[in-house]
C-alpha positions as CSV (number, residue, x, y, z in Angstrom):
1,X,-182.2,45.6,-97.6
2,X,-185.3,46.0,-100.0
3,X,-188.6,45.3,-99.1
4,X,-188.1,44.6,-95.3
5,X,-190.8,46.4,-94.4
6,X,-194.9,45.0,-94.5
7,X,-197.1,47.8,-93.6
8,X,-201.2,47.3,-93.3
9,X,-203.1,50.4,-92.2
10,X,-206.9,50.3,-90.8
11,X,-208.7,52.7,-89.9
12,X,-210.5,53.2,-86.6
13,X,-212.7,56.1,-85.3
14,X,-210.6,59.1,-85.2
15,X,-207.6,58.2,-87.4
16,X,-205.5,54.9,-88.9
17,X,-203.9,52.0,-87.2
18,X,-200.5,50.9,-88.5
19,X,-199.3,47.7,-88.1
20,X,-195.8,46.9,-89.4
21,X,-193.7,44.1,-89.7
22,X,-189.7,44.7,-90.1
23,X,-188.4,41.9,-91.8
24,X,-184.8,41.6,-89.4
25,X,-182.6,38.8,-87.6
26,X,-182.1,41.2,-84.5
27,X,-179.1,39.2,-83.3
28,X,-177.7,39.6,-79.9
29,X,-174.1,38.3,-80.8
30,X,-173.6,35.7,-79.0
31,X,-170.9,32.9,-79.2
32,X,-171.5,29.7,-81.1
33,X,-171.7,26.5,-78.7
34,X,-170.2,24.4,-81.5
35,X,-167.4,26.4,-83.2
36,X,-166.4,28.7,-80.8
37,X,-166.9,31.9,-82.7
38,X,-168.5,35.0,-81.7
39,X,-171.2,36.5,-84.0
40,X,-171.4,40.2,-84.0
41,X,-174.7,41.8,-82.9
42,X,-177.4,42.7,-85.9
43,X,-180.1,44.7,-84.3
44,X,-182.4,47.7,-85.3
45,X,-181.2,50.8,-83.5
46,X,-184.0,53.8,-84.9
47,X,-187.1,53.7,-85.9
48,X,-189.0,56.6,-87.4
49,X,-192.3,57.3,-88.9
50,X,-193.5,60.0,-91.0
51,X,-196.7,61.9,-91.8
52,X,-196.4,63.6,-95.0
53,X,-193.1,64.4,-94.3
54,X,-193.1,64.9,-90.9
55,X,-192.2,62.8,-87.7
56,X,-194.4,61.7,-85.7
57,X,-193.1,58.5,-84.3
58,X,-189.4,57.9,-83.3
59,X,-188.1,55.1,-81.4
60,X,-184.7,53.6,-80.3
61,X,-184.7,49.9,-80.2
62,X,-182.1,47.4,-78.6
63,X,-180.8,43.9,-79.1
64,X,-183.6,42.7,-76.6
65,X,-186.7,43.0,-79.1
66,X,-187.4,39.7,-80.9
67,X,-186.4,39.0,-84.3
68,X,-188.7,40.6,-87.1
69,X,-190.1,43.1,-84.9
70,X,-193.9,44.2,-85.0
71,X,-195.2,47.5,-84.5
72,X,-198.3,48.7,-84.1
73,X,-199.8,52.2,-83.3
74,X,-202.9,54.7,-84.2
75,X,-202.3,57.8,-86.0
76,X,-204.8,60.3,-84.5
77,X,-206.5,62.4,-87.4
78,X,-204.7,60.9,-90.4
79,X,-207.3,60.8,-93.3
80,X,-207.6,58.8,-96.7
81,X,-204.6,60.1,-99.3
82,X,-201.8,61.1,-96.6
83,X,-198.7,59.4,-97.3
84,X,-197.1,57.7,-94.7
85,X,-193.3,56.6,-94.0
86,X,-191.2,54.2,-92.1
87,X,-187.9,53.7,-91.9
88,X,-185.3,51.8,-89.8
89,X,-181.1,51.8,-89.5
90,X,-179.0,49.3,-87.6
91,X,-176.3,49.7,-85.4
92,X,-174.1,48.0,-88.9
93,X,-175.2,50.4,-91.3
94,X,-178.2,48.6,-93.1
95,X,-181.6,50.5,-93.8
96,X,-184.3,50.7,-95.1
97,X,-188.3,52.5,-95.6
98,X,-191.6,51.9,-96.8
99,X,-194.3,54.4,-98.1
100,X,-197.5,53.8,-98.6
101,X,-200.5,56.5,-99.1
102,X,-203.2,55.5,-96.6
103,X,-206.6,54.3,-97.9
């Protein structure tokens, strides 16, 4: 899945806030009232975010976070020119990352 990931950094007094937007349905799999049929859940399972190439945010996420999730977080004592990472997988196989240097 390309380019389902928006990601605006700010900074603030003693590092960068990251706010991210996952482009993703995040479906529960439910059954259809009209046909009958049951749609298979689509949700983000992992999350992880890396500071020039290593973790420092990992998160497991459900079926019970709203579609097109949106994170947000500070990054204590990033500086100006350190790459940062985000990926995702869900629990059917799809991915997906973002890097961005921070400004």
């Amino acid at each position: 899945m390309a380019n389902s990931i928006r990601i605006k950094t700010v900074p603030v007094a003693g590092g960068i806030e990251v706010r991210a937007l996952i482009n993703h349905p995040m479906s529960l799999g439910q059954r259809d009232k009209a046909s009958g049929k049951f749609t298979n859940a689509h949700y983000v399972e992992d999350v992880v975010v890396a500071l020039n190439g290593k973790t420092i945010v990992q998160g497991d996420l459900s079926s019970g976070i709203a579609s097109n999730p949106y994170l947000m977080f500070t990054v204590r004592g990033a500086m100006p020119g350190d790459k940062l990472r985000l990926s995702w997988k869900d629990n059917r196989g799809g991915s997906d990352f973002h890097e961005t240097t921070l400004t």
